[in-house]
MARTI-512079 format. One record per atom (N, C-alpha, C): residue in one letter; x, z, y negated. Coordinates in steps of 0.05 Angstrom, whole numbers, plus 32768, in hexadecimal, padded with zeros to 4 digits. Atoms other than C-alpha are relative to their C-alpha. Layout:
aXZY...
//
This chain:
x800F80067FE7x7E2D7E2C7F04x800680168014x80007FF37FEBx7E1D7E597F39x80007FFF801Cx7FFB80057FE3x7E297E4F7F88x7FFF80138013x80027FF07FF0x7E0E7E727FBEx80117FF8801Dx7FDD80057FE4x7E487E837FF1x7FF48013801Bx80007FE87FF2x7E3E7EAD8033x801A80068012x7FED7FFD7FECx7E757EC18064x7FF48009801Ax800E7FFD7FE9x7E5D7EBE80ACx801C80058015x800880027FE3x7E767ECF80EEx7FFF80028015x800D801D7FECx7E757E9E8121x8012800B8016x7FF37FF57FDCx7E7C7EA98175x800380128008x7FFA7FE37FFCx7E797EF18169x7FDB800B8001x80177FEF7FFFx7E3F7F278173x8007801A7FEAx7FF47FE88013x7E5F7F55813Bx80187FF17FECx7FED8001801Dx7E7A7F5780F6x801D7FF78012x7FE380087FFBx7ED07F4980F7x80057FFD8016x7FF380117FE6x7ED77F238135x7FED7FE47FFFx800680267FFFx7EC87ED9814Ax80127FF77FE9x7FF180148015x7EDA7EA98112x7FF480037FEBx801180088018x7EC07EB180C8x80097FEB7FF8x800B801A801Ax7EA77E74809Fx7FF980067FE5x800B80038016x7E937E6B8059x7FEA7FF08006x801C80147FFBx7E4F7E4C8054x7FF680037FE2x800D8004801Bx7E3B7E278011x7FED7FEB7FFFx80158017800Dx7DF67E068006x80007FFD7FEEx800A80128017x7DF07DD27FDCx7FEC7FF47FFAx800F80108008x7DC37DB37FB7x80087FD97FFBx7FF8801C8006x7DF07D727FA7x801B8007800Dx7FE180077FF8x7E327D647FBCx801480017FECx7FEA8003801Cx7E6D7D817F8Fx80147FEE800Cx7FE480147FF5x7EAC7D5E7F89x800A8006800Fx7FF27FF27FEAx7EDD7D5C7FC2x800D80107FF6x7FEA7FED8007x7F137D857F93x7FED80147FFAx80097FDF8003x7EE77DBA7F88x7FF4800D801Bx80037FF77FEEx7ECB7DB87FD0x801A800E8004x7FEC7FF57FF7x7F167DBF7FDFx800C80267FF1x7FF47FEA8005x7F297DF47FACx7FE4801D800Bx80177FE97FEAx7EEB7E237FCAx80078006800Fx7FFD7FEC7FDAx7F047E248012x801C80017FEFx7FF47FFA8001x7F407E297FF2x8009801F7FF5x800B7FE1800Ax7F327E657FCAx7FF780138010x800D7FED7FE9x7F067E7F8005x8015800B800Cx7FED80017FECx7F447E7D802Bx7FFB8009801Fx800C7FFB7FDDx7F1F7E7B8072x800F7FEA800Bx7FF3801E7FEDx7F357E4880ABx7FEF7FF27FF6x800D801A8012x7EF67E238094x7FE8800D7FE8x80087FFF8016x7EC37E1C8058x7FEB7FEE8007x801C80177FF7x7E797DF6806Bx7FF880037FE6x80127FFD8016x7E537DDB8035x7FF57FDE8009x8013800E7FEDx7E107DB58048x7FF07FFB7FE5x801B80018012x7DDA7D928020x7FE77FF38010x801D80117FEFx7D917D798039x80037FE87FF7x800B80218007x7D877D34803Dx7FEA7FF7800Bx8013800D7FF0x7D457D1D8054x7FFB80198013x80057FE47FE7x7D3A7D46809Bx80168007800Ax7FE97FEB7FF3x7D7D7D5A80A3x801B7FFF7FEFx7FEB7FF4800Fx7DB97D768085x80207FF17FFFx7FEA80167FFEx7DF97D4B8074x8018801E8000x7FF77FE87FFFx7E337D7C8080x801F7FFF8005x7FE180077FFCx7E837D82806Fx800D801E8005x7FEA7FF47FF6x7EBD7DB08089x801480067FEDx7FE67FF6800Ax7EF77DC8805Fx800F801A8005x7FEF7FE27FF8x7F337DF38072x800A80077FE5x7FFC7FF78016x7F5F7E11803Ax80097FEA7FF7x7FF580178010x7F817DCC802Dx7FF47FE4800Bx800B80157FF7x7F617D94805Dx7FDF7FFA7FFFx80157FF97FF9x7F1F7D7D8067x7FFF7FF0801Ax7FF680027FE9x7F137D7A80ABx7FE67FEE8019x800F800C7FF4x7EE97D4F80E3x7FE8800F8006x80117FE87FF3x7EC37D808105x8001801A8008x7FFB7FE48006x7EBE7DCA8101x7FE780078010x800E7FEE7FF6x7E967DF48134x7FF380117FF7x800A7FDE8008x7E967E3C8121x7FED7FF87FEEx80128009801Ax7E837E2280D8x7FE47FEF7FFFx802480098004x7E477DF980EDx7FEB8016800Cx800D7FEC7FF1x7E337E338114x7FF9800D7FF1x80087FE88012x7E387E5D80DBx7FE87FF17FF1x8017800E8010x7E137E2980ADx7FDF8003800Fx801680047FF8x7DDC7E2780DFx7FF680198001x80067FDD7FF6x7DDD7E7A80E6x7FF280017FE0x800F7FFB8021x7DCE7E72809Ax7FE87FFC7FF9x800E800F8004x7DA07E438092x7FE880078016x80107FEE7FF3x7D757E6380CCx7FEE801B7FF8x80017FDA8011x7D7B7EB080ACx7FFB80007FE7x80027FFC8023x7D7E7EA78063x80027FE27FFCx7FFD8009800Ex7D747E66804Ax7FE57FEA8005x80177FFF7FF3x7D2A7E69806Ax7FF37FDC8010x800C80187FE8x7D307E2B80A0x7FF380018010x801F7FFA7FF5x7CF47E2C80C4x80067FFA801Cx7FFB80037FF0x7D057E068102x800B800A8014x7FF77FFB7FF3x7D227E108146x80257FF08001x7FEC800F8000x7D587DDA813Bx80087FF57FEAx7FEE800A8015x7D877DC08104x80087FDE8008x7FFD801A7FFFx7D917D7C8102x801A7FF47FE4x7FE280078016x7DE17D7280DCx80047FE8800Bx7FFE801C8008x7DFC7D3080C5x801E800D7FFDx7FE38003800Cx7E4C7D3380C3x800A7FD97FFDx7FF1801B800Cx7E707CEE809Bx80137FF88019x7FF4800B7FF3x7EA27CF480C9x7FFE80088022x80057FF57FE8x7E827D0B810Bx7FE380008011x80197FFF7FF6x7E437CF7810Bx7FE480078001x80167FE98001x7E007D18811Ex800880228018x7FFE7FE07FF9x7E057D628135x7FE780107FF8x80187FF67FFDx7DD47D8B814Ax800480278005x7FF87FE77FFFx7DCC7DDB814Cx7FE380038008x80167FFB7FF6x7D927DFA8179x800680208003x7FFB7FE58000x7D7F7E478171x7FEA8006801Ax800D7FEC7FF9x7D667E7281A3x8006801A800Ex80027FE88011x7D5C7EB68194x801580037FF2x7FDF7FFB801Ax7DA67EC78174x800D7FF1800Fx7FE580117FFAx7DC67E96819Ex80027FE67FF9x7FF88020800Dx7DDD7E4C8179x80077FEF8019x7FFB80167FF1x7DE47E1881A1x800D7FE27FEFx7FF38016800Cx7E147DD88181x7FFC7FF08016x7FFA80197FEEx7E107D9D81A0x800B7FF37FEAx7FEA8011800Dx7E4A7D6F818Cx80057FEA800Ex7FFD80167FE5x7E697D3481A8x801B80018004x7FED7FFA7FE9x7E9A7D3881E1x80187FF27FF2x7FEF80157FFFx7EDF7D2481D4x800D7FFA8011x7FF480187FECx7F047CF081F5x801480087FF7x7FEF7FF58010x7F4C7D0C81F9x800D7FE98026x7FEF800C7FFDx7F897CEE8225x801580108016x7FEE7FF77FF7x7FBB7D098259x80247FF47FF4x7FED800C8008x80057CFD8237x8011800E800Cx7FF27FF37FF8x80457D17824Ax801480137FF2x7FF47FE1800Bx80657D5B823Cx801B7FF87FF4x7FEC8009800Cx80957D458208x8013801E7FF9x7FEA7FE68009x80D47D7481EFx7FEE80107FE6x80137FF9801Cx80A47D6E81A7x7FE7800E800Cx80167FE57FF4x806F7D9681D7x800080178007x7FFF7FE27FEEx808B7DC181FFx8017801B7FEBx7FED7FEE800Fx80B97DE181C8x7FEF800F7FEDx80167FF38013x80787DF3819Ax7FF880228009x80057FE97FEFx80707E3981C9x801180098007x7FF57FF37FF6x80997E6C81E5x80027FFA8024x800B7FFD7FE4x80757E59822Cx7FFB7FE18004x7FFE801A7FFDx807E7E138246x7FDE7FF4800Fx801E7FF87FE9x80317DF28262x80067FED800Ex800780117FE8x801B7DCD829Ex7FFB7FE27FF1x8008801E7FFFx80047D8E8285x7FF57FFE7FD3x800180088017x7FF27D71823Bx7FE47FE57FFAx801A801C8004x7FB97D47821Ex7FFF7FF77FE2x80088005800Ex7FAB7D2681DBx7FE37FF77FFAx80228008800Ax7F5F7D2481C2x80027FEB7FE3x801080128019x7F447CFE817Dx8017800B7FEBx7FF27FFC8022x7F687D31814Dx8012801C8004x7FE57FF27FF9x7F917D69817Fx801080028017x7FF880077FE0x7FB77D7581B7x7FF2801E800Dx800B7FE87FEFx7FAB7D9D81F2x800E80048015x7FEA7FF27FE6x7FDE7DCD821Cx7FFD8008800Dx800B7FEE7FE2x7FCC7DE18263x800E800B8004x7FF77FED7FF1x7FE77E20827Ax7FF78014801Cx800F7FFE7FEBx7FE47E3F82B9x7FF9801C7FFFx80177FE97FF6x7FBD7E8682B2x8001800C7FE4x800B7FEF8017x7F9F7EAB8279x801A80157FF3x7FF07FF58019x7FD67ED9826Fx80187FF97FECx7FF180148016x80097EA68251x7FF57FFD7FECx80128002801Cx7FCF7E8E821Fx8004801D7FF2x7FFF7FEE8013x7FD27ED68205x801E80087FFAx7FE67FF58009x80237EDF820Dx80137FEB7FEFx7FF080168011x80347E9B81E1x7FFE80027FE8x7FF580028015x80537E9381A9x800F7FEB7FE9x80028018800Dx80497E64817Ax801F7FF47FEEx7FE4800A801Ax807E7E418153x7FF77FE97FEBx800A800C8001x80627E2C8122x80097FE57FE6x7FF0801E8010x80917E0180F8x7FFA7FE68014x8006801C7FF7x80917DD4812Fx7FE67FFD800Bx802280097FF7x80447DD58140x7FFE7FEC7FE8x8008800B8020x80407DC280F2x80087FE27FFFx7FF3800E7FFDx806C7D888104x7FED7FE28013x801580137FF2x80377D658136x7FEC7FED7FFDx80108003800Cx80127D318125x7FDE80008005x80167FF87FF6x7FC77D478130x7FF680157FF0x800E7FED800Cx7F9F7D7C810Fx800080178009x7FEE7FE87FEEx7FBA7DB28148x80088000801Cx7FF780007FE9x7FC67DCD8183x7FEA80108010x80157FEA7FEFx7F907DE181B8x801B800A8019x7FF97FF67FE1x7FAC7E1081F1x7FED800B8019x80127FF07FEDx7F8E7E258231x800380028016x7FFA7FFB7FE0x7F877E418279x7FEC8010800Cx80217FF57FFDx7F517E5A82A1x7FFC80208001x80097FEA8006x7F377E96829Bx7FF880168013x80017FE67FEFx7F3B7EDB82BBx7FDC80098002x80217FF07FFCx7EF17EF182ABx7FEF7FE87FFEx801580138008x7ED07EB2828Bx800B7FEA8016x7FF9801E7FF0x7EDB7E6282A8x801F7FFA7FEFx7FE380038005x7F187E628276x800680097FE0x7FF17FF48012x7F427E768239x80027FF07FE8x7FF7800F8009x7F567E5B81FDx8016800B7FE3x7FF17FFB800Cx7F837E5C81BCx80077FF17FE7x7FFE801A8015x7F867E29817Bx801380067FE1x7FF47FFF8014x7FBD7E1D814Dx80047FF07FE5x7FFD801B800Dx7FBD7DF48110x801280037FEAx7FFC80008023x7FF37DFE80D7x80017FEC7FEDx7FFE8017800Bx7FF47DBD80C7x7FDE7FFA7FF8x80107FFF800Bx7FA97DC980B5x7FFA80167FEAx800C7FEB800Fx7FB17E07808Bx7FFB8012800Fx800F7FE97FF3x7F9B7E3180CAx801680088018x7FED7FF57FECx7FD37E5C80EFx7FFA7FFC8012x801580037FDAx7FA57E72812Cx7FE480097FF4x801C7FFB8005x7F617E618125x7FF18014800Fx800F7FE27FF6x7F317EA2813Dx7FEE7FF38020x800F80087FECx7EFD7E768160x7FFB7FE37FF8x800780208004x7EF97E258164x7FF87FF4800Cx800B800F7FF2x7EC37DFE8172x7FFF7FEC8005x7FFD80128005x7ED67DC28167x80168000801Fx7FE980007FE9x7F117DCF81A0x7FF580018019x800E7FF67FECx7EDF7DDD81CFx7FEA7FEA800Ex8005801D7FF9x7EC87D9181D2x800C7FEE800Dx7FDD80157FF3x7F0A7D7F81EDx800380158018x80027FF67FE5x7F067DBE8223x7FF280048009x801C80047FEDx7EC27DBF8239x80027FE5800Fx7FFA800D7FE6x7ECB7D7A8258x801B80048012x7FE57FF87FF5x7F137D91826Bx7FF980158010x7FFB7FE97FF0x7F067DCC8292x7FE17FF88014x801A80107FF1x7EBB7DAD82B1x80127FF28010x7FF5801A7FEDx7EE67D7882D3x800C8014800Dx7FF07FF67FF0x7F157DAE82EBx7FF4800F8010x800E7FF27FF2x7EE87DDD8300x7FE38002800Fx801380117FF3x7EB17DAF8317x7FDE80077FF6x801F7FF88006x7E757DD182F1x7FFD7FF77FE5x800280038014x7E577DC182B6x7FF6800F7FECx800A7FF18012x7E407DFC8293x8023801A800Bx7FED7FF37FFBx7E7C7E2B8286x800180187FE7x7FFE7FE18010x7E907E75825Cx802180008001x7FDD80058006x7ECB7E798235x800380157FE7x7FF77FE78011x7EF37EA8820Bx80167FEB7FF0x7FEC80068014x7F237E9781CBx800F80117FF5x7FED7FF37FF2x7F5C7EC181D8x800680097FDDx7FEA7FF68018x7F6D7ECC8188x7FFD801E7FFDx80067FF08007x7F707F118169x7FDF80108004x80157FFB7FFEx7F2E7F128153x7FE380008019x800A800A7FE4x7F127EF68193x7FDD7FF37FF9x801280117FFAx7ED47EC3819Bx7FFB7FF9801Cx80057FFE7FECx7EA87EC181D6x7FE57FE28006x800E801B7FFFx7E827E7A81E6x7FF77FF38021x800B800A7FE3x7E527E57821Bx80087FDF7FF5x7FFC80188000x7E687E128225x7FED7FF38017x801880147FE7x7E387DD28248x800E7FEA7FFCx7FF5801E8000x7E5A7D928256x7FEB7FE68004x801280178001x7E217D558249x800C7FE77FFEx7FED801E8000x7E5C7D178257x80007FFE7FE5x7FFC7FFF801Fx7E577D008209x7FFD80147FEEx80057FEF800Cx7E407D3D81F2x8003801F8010x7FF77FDF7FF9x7E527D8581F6x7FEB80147FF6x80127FE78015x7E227DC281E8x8013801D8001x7FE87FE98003x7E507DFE81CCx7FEB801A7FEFx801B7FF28018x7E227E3F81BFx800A80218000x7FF77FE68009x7E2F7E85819Dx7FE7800D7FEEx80157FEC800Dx7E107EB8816Fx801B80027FEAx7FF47FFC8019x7E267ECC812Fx7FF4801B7FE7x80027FF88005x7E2C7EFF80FFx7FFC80027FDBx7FFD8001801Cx7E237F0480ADx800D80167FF8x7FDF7FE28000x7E5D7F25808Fx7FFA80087FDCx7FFD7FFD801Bx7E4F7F178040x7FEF7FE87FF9x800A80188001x7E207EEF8015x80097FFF7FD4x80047FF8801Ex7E317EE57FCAx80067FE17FF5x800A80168015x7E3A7EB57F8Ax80227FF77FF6x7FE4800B800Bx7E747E8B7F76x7FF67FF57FE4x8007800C801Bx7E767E777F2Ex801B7FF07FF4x7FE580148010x7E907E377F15x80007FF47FEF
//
């Protein structure tokens, strides 16, 4: 059997930066162990693989070992695909996630638009098990649906911390968002997960559901510009819609080829 794979990407305007994805259309739905050994094999932070159902596309997530709620970049990429090469006609994508819902992806010209839904996350208190995860202690602490989130007070902390990441790994949650506002854009960010398989993720959209209403409330607007502080760097327009969030980028195609199984 043959499988068409591509590597995309995502949040960038050029090849090796933003975040690459795997992107595998399906025709049927393989098993989860072979979904898993794919992203595992891929060895990206995630691994999309989508099939049509009716008028819209059912659509799962895998990192190298989990599979995971909701994945940004990766639907972004799926939708960069499925636009460019995999001749979708439309203006809009209409995705189905099991565990997330409906999700939506709107193009115009090279820029994606995700709409997701907002999470509902928690103010807790800066435990010893928090503040010891970093080199750089933060302002305040939150729990969302599936990570936490460390307020720091100015951009150049987010870039001078230092993960530790035995005890990130240790947390229970799927990672760690960081952030603080932003020198050029509305604000910063930073995402760790080892306890998903993913050191420091490049660019996460999924994280960006939990600080688009977080940084809107702080900074009283609802349309905001943000940067993701990793290496590779990812550059993202955020819209805060109360239940729903619109998170929009552009994307690049890095590789398209054939897996054989």
């Amino acid at each position: 059997m043959e499988q068409r794979i591509y590597q995309i990407d995502a949040f960038t305007d050029k090849v090796f930066s933003g975040n690459p994805a795997a992107v595998c259309p399906l025709n049927k739905w393989l098993s989860d162990s072979v979904m898993q050994k794919i992203a595992m094999e891929n060895n990206l932070a995630e691994t999309v693989f989508y099939v049509k159902q009716d008028n819209h596309y059912e659509i799962r997530w895998f990192t190298p070992s989990v599979e995971v709620d909701l994945c940004g970049h990766a639907t972004l990429a799926a939708a960069f695909v499925l636009f460019n090469y995999e001749s979708y006609k439309e203006n809009i994508i209409h995705f189905y996630s099991p565990r997330s819902g409906n999700l939506t992806v709107a193009k115009q010209g090279e820029l994606l638009t995700l709409n997701f839904p907002t999470d509902v996350f928690e103010s807790i208190p800066l435990t010893n098990e928090l503040t010891d995860v970093f080199n750089i202690t933060p302002e305040f602490a939150f729990r969302g649906k599936t990570d936490y989130l460390l307020v720091f007070t100015n951009e150049e902390q987010i870039k001078q911390l230092i993960p530790r990441f035995d005890r990130i790994s240790k947390l229970d949650g799927r990672g760690v968002i960081v952030t603080a506002k932003g020198d050029e854009v509305d604000f910063v960010s930073r995402f760790f997960a080892p306890q998903s398989g993913i050191a420091e993720d490049p660019v996460t959209g999924s994280a960006h559901t939990t600080l688009t209403p977080y940084w809107s409330d702080i900074l009283g607007k609802d349309e905001l510009t943000a940067i993701q502080l990793s290496e590779r760097r990812g550059y993202l327009k955020c819209k805060y819609l109360n239940d729903r969030v619109e998170i929009s980028g552009q994307a690049r195609m890095y590789l398209k080829g054939e897996i054989y199984l």
